[in-house]
C-alpha positions in Angstrom: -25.3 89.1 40.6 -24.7 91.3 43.8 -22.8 88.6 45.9 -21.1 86.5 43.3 -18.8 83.9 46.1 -22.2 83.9 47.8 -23.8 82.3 44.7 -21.3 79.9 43.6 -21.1 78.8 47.3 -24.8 78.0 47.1 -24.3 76.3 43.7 -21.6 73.8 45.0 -23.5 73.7 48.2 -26.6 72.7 46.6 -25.3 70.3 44.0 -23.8 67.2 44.1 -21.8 67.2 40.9 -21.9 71.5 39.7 -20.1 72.1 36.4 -18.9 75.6 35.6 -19.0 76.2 31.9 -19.0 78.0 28.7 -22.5 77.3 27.8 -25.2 74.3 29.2 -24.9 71.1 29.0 -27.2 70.6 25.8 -25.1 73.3 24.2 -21.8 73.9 25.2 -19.9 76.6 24.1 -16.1 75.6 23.6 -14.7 72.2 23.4 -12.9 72.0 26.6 -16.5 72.5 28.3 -17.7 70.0 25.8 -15.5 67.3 26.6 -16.2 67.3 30.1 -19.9 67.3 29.7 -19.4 64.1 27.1 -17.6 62.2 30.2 -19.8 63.4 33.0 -22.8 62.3 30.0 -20.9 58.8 28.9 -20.4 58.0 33.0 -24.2 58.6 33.7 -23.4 61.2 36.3 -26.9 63.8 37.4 -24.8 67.3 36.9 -25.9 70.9 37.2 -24.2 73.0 34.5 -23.8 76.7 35.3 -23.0 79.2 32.3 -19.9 81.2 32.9 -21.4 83.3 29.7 -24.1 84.6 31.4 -22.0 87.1 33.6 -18.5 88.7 33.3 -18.7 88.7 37.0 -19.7 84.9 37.4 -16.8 83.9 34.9 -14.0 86.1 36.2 -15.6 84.7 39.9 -15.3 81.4 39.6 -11.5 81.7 38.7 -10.9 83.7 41.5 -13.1 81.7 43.9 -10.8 78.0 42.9 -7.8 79.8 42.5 -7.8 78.0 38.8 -7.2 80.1 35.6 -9.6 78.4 33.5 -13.5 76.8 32.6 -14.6 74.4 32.9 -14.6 73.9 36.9 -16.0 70.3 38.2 -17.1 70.6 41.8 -18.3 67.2 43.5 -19.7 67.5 46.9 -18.4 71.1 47.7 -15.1 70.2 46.5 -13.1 71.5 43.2 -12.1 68.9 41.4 -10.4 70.0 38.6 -10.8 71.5 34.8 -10.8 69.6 31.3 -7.0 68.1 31.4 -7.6 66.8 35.2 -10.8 65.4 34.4 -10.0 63.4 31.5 -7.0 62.0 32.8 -8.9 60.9 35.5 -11.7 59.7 32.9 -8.9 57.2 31.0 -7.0 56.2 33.7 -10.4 55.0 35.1 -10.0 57.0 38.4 -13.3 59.4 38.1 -15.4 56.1 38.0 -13.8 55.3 41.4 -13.8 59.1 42.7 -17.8 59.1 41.8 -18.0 55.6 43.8 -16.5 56.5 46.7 -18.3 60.1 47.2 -21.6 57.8 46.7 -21.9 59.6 43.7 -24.8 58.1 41.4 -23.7 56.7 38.0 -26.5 55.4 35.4 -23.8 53.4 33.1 -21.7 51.3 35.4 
């Protein structure tokens, strides 16, 4: 990857809902990625999971690019949401349902 902020622009750019991971979707690779991916799946949310694995460069570029130590990296509509702990805690105190709602953010099981 030549232009790494270039790429992960077009990702969140192109992408609704982009998750930045430690493996895919189907197979994560650490549990923190994991849980996210278990919300995103239980909430019915249409996600695009992006390996931080794949590349040194990619990983180390999406820290750098959010200004956020660590993966996973939820971006909804261009904007970073947050990693694991934010994401959760928005999961049970029901305020990602609501966040999803009102960014018109398609949810299969509501």
């Amino acid at each position: 990857m030549t232009d790494i902020n270039g790429f992960i622009s077009s990702e969140i750019k192109d992408n609704e809902v982009v998750l930045f991971m430690k493996g895919t979707p189907v197979f994560p690779q650490c549990g923190f990625s994991g849980q996210v991916v278990q919300i995103l799946s239980y909430l019915g949310v249409s996600f695009k999971g992006v390996n931080v694995l794949d590349s040194d460069e990619l990983r180390d570029g999406i820290k750098t690019f959010s200004n956020w130590p660590t993966i996973p990296q939820l971006y909804v509509k261009g904007e970073f949401l947050g990693g694991c702990d934010i994401i959760r805690e928005m999961f049970e105190d029901d305020e990602l349902r609501a966040f999803f709602k009102e960014n018109d953010i398609d949810m299969m099981n509501v």
